[in-house]
C-alpha positions as a Markdown table, in Angstrom:
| # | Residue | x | y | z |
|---|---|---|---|---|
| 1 | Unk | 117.7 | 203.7 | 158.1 |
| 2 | Unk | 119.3 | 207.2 | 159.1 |
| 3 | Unk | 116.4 | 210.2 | 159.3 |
| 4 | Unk | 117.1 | 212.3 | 156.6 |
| 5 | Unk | 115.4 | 215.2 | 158.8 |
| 6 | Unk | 118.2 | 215.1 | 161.2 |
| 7 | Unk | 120.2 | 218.4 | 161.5 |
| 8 | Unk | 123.8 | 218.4 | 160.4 |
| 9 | Unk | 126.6 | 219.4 | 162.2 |
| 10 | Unk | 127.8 | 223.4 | 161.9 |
| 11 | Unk | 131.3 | 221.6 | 160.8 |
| 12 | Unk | 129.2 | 219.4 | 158.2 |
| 13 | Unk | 127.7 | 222.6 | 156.7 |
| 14 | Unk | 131.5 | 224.1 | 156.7 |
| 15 | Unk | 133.1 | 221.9 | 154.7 |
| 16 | Unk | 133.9 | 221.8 | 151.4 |
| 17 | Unk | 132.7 | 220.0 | 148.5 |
| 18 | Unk | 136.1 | 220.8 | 147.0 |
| 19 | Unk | 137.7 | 219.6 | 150.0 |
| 20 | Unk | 139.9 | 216.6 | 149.5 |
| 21 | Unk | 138.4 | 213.1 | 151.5 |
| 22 | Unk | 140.6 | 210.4 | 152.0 |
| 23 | Unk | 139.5 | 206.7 | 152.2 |
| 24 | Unk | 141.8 | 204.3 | 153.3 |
| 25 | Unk | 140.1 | 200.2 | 153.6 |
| 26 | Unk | 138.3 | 201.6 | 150.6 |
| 27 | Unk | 138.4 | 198.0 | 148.3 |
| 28 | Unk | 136.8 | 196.4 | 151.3 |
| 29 | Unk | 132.9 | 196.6 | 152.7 |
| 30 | Unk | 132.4 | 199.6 | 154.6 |
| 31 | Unk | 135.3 | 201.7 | 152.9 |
| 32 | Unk | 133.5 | 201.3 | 150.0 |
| 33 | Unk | 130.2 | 202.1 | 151.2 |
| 34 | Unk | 131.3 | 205.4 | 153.0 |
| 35 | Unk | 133.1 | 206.1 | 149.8 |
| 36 | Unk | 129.5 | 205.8 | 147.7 |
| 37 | Unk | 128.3 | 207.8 | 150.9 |
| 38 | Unk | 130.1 | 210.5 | 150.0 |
| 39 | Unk | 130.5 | 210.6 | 146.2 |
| 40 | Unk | 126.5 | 210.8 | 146.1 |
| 41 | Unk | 126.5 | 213.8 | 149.0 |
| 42 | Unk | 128.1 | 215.4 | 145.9 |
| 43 | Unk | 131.9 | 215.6 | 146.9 |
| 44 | Unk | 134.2 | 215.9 | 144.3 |
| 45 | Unk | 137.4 | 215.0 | 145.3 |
| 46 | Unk | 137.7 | 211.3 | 146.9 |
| 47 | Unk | 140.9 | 209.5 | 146.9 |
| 48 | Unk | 140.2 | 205.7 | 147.8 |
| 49 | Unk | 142.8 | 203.8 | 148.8 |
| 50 | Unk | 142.9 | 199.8 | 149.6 |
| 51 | Unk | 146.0 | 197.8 | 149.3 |
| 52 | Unk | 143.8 | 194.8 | 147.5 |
| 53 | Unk | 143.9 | 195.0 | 143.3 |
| 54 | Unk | 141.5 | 197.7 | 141.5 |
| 55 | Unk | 140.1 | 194.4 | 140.2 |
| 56 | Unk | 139.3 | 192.9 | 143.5 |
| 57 | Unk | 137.6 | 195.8 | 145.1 |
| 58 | Unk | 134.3 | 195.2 | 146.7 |
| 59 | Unk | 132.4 | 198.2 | 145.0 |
| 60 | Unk | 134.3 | 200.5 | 142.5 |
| 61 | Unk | 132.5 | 204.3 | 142.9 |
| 62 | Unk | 132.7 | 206.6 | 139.2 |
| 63 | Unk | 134.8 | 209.4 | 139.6 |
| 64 | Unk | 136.7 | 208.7 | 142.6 |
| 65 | Unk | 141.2 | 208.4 | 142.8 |
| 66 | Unk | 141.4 | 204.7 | 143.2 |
| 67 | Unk | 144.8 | 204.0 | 144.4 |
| 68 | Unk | 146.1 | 200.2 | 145.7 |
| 69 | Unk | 148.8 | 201.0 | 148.2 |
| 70 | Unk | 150.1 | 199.1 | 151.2 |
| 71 | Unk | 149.6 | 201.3 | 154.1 |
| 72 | Unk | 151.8 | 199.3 | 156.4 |
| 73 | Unk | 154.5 | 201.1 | 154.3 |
| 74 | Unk | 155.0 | 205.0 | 155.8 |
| 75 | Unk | 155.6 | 205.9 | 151.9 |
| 76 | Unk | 152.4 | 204.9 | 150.8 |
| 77 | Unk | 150.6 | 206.5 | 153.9 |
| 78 | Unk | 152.1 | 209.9 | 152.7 |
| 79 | Unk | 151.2 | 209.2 | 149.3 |
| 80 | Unk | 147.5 | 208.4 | 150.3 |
| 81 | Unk | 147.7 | 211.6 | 152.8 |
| 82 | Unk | 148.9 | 214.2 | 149.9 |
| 83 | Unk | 146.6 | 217.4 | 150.4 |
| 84 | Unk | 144.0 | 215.3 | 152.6 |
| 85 | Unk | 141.9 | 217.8 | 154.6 |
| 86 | Unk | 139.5 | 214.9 | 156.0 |
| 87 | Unk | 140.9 | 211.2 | 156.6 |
| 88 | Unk | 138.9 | 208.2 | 157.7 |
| 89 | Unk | 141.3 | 205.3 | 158.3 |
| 90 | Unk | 139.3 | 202.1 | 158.3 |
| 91 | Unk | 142.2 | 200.0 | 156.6 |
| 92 | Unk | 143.2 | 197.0 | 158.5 |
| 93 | Unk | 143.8 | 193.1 | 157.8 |
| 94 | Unk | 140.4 | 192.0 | 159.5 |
| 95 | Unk | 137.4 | 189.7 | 159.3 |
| 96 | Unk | 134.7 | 187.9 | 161.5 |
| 97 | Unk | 135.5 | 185.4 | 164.6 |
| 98 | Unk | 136.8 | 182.9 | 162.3 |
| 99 | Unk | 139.6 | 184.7 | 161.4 |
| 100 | Unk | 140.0 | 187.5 | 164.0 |
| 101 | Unk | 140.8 | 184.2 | 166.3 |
| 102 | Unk | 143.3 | 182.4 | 163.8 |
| 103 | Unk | 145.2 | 185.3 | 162.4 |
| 104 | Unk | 146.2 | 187.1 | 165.6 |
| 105 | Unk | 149.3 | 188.2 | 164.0 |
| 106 | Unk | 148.3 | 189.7 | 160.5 |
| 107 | Unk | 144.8 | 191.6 | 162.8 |
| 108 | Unk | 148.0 | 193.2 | 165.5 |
| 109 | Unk | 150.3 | 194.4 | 162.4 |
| 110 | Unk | 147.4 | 196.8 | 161.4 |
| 111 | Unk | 148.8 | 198.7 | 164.3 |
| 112 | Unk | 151.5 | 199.7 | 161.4 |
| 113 | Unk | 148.9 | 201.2 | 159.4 |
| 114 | Unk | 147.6 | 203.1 | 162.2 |
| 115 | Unk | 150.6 | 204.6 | 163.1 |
| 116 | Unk | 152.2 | 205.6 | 159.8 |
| 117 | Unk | 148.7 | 207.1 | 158.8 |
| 118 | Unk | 148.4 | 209.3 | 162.0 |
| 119 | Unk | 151.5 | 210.5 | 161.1 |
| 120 | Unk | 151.2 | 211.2 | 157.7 |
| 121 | Unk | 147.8 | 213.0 | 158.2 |
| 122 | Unk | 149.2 | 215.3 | 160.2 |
| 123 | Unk | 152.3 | 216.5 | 158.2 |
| 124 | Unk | 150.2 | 216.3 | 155.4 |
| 125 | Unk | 148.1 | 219.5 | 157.4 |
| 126 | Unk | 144.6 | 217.3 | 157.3 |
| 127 | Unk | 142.1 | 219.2 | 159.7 |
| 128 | Unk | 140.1 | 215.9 | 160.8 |
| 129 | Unk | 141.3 | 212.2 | 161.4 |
| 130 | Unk | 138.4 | 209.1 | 161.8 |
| 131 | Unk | 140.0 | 205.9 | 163.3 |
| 132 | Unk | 137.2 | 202.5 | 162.8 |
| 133 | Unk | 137.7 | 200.9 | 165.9 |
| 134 | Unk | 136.1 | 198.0 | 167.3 |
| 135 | Unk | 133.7 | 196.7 | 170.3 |
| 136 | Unk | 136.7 | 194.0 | 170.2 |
| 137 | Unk | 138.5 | 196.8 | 172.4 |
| 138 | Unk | 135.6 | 195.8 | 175.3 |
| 139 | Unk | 137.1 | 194.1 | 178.6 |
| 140 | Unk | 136.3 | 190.4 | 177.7 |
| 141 | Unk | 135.8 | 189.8 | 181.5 |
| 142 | Unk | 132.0 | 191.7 | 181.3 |
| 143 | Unk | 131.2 | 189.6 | 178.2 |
| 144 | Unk | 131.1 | 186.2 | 179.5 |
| 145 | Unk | 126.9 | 185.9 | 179.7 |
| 146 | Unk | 124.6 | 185.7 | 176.8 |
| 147 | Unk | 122.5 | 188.1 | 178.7 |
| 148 | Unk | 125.2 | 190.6 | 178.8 |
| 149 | Unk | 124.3 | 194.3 | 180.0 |
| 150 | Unk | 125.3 | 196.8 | 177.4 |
| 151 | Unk | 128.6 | 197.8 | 177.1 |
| 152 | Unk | 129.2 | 201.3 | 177.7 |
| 153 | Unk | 132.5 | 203.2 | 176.6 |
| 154 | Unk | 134.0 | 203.7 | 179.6 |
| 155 | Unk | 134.1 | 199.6 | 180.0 |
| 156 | Unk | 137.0 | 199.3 | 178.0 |
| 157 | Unk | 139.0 | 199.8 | 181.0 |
| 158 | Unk | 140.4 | 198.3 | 183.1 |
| 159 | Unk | 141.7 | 196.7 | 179.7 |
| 160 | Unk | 141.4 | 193.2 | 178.9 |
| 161 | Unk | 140.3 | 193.6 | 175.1 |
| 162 | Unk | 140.1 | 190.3 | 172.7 |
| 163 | Unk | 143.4 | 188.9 | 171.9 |
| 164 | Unk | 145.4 | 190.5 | 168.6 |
| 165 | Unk | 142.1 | 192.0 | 167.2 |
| 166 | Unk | 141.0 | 194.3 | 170.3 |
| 167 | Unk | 144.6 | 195.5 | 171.8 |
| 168 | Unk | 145.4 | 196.9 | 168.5 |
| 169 | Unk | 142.3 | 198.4 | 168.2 |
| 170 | Unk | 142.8 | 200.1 | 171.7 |
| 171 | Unk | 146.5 | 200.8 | 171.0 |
| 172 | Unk | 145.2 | 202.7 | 167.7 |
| 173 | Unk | 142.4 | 204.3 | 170.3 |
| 174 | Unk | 145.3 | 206.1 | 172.4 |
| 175 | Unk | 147.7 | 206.7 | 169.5 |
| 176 | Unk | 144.9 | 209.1 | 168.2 |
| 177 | Unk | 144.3 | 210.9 | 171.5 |
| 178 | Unk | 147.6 | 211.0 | 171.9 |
| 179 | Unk | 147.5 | 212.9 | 168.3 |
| 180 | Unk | 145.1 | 215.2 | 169.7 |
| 181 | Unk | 146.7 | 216.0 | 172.8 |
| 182 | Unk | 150.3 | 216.3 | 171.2 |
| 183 | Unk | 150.2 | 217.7 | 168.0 |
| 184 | Unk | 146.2 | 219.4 | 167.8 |
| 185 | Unk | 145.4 | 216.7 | 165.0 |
| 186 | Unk | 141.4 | 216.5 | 165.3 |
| 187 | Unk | 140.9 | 212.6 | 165.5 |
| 188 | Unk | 137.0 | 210.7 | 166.3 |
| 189 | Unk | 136.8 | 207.3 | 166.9 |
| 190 | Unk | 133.9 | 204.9 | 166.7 |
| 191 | Unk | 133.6 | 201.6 | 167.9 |
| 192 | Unk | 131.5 | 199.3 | 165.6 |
| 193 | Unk | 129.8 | 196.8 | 166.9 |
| 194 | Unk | 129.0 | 194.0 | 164.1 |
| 195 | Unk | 128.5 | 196.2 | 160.8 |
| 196 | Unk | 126.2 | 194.0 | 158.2 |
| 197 | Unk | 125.1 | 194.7 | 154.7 |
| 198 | Unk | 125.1 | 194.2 | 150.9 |
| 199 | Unk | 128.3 | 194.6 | 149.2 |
| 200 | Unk | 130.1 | 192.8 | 151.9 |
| 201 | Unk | 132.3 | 190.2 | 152.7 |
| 202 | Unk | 129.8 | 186.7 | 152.3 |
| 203 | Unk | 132.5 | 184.0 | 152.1 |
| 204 | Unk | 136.4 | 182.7 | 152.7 |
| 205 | Unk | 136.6 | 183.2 | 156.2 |
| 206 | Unk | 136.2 | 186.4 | 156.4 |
| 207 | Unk | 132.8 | 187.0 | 157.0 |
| 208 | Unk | 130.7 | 187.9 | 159.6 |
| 209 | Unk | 127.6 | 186.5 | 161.2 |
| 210 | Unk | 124.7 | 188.1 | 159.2 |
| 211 | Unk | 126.6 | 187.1 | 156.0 |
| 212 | Unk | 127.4 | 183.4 | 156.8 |
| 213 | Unk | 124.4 | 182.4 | 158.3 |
| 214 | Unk | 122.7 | 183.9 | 155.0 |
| 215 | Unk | 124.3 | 181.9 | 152.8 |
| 216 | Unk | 124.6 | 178.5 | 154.7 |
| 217 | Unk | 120.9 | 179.3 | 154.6 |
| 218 | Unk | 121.0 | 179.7 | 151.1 |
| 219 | Unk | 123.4 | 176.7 | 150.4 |
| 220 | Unk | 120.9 | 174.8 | 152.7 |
| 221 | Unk | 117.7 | 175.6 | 150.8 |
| 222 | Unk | 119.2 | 175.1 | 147.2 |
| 223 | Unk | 121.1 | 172.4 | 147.8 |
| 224 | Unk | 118.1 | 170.4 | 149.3 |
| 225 | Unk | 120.3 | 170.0 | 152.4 |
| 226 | Unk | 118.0 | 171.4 | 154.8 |
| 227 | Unk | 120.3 | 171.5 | 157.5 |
| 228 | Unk | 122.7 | 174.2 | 159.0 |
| 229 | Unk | 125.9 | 173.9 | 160.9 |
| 230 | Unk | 125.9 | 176.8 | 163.4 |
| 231 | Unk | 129.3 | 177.6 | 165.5 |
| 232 | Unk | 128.9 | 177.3 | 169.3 |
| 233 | Unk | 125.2 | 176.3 | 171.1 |
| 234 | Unk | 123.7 | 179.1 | 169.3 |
| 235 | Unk | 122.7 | 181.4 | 172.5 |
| 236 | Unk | 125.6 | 183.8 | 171.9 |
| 237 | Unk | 124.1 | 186.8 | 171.9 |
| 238 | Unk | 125.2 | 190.1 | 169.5 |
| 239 | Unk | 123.9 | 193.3 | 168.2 |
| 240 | Unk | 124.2 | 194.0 | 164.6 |
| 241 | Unk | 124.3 | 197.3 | 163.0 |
| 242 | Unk | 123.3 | 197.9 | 159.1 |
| 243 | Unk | 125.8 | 199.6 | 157.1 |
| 244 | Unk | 123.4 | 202.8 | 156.2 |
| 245 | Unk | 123.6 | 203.3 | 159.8 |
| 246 | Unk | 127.2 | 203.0 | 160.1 |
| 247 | Unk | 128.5 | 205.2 | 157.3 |
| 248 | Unk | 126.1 | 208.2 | 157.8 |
| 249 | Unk | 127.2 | 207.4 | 162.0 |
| 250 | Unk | 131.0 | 207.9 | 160.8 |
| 251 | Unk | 129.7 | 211.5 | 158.6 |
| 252 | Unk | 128.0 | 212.8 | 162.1 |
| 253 | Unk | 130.7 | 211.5 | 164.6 |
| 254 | Unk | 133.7 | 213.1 | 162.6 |
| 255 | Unk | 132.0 | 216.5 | 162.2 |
| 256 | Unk | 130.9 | 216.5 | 166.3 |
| 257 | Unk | 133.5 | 218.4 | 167.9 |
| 258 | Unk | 132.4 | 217.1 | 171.1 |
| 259 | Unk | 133.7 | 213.8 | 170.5 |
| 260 | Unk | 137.0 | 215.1 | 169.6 |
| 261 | Unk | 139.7 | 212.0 | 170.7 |
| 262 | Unk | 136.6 | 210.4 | 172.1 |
| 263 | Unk | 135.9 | 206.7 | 171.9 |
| 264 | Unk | 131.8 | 206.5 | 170.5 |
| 265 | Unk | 129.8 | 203.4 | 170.7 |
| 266 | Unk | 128.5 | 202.9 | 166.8 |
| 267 | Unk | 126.2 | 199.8 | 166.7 |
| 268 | Unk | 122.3 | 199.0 | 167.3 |
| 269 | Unk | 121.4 | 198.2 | 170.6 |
| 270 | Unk | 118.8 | 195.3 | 169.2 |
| 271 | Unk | 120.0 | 192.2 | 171.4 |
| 272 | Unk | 119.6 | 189.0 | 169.5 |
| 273 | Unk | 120.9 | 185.2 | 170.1 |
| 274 | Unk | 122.7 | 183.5 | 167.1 |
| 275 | Unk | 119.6 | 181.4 | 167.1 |
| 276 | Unk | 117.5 | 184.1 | 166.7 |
| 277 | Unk | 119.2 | 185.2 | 164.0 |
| 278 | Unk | 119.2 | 182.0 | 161.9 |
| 279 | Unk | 115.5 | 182.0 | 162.8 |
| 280 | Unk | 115.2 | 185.7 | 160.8 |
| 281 | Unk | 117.3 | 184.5 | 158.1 |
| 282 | Unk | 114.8 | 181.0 | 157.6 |
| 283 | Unk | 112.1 | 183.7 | 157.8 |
| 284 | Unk | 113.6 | 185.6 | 155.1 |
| 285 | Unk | 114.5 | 182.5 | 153.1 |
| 286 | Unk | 111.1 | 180.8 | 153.4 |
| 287 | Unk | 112.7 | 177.9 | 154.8 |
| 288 | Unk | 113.2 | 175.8 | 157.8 |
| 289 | Unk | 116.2 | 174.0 | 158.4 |
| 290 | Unk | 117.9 | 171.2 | 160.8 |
| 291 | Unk | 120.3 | 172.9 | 162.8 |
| 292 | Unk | 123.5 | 171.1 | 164.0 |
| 293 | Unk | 126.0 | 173.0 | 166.8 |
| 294 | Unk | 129.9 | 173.1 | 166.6 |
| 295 | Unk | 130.8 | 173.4 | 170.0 |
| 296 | Unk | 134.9 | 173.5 | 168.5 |
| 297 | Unk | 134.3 | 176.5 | 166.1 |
| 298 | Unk | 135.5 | 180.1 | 167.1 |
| 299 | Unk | 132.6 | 181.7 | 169.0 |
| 300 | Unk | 133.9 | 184.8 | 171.0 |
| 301 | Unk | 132.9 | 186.4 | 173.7 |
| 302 | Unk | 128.9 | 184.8 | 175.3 |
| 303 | Unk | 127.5 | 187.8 | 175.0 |
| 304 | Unk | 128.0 | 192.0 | 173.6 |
| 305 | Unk | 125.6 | 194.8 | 173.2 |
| 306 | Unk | 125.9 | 198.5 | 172.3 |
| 307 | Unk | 125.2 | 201.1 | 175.2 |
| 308 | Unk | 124.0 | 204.0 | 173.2 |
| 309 | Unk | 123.3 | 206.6 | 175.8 |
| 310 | Unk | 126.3 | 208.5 | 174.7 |
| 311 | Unk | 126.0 | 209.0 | 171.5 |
| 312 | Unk | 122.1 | 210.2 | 171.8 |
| 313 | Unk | 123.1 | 212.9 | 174.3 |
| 314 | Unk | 125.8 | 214.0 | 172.2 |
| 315 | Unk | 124.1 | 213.8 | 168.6 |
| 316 | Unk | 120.4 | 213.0 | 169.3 |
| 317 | Unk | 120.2 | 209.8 | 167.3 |
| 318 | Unk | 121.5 | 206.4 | 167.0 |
| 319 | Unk | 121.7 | 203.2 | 164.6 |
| 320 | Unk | 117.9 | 202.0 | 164.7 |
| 321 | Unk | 117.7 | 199.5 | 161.1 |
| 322 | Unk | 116.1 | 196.9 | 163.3 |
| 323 | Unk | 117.6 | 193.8 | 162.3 |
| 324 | Unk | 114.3 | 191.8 | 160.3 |
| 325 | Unk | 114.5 | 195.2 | 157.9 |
| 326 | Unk | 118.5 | 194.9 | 157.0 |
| 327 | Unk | 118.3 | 191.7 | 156.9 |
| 328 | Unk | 116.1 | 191.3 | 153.6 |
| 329 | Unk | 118.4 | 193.6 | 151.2 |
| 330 | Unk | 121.7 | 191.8 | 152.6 |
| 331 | Unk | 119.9 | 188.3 | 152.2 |
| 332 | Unk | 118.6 | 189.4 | 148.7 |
| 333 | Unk | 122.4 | 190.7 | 147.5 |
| 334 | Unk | 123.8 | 187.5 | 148.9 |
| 335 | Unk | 121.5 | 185.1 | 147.3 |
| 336 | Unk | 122.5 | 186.5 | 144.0 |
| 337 | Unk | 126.2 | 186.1 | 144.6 |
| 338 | Unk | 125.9 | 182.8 | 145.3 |
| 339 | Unk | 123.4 | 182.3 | 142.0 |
| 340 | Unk | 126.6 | 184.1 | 140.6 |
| 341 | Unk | 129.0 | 181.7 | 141.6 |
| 342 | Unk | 127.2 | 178.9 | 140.8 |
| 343 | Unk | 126.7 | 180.1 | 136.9 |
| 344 | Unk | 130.6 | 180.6 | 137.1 |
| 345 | Unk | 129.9 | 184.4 | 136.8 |
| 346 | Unk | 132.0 | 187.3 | 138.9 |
| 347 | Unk | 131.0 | 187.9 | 142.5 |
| 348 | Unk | 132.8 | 190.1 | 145.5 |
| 349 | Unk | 135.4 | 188.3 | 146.8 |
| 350 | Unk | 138.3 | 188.6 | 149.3 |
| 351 | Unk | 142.3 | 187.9 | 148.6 |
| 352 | Unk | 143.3 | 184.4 | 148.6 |
């Protein structure tokens, strides 16, 4: 979990709680999560904006301008932008491997968003722009080993990011610093590198690793199943970050001005297998379970990790929720969705 003893920003302590915070991607996980973030910092202007039905959002935070707006349209970008002083873009048509390697198309239009937002932001006067982008940006080529080295930022280039998914993510990347360098619009960027959590995506084909092996567990062990079907041999290896890290990360990065137009690592550096991870989740779960690979199923790159020497010598900390510790509270949350569903009551849920 993030130290609470660790020193702000001067720009932190500078701003505002008048000051007017935009959300965009705020119906989905960690739009919503950064919008709680800041609602219980005591802010008391938040616009959240997600182009998914009020009904549909993922958490719904008291007090807050909930607007549904499609942000591929430059209209609704200006609307969302209107008196903005701080803007964290995390909007985009996304998901885990599953999707990310079927829906090329829908994950490269997000570039739309990106681009009408950056230039709505900055007629709209907003002093600070966030982009959410991705270790998906990472040259694939240095990710072909389960026993990856840690990716660093500068290994982005010489590009070869994932296909769809990644080049808009690094497209978005320039457009801000081109932002900066052009027109003095203040833009940060983070790369996150597997965010994981309660209140996040569990099912449909959007999900992400942690989620969908905690609730095939789940399926498994209530079903009387006993077995799990796990994409690929298993030894992939990945870091996950828990979303506590990631939202107060995005709060210190944004208020750093030495990461102006600067691409930041956000993630853990806690190397695990997919194996490894099944084996926390059984843990959790107080089960054990037959495991059956899909050598056919989306699976990505062998192997990432987070290099966080950057962002310690800029901002003295880093995403340290080991892994076991997130794990229980997003295992907990997704055991009682899928209780939920099963007694036909309302759970968090993606568009069709």
């Amino acid at each position: 979990m993030p130290d609470e003893q660790t020193p702000v920003t001067a720009a932190t302590m500078r701003r505002r709680d008048s000051d007017l915070i935009v959300i965009t991607g705020a119906g989905g996980f960690i739009g919503g999560a950064l919008t709680r973030y800041f609602r219980e910092q005591g802010f008391e202007r938040i616009r959240a904006v997600d182009r998914k039905p009020l009904p549909l959002w993922y958490q719904r935070v008291p007090g807050v301008e909930s607007l549904c707006l499609d942000l591929t349209d430059p209209e609704a970008c200006r609307r969302a932008c209107e008196g903005a002083v701080e803007v964290y873009n995390l909007a985009a048509d996304m998901g885990g491997m599953g999707f990310i390697e079927r829906f090329r198309i829908a994950c490269m239009r997000s570039v739309l968003i990106s681009v009408h937002m950056l230039e709505a932001a900055d007629r709209a006067g907003a002093e600070r722009y966030f982009f959410s982008s991705s270790a998906c940006a990472y040259n694939t080529q240095l990710q072909q080993d389960p026993n990856v080295r840690a990716l660093k930022e500068s290994d982005a280039y010489p590009a070869m990011a994932e296909r769809g998914y990644g080049w808009e993510k690094l497209y978005s990347e320039m457009l801000c610093q081109e932002y900066t360098a052009e027109r003095g619009l203040k833009t940060f960027i983070a790369r996150f590198h597997n965010v994981y959590g309660p209140w996040g995506t569990w099912d449909g084909g959007r999900e992400k690793a942690p989620a969908a092996i905690c609730r095939k567990v789940i399926e498994a062990r209530e079903t009387g199943q006993r077995r799990i079907t796990i994409w690929g041999d298993g030894q992939q290896t990945r870091s996950f970050m828990y979303i506590d890290d990631c939202v107060y990360g995005i709060d210190r990065i944004m208020h750093c001005d030495r990461l102006l137009a600067t691409p930041t690592n956000l993630g853990s550096s806690e190397l695990v297998t997919i194996n490894e991870l099944v084996s926390i989740v059984e843990a959790i779960a107080g089960v054990k379970l037959e495991r059956e690979y899909d050598p056919t199923a989306p699976r990505g790159v062998a192997g990432r990790n987070s290099d966080n020497t950057f962002i310690r010598s800029v901002l003295g900390w880093e995403p340290s929720t080991p892994l076991r510790e997130g794990l229980v509270p997003t295992f907990r949350w997704i055991e009682q969705q899928w209780r939920d569903r099963r007694a036909g009551r309302p759970t968090v849920r993606d568009l069709p």
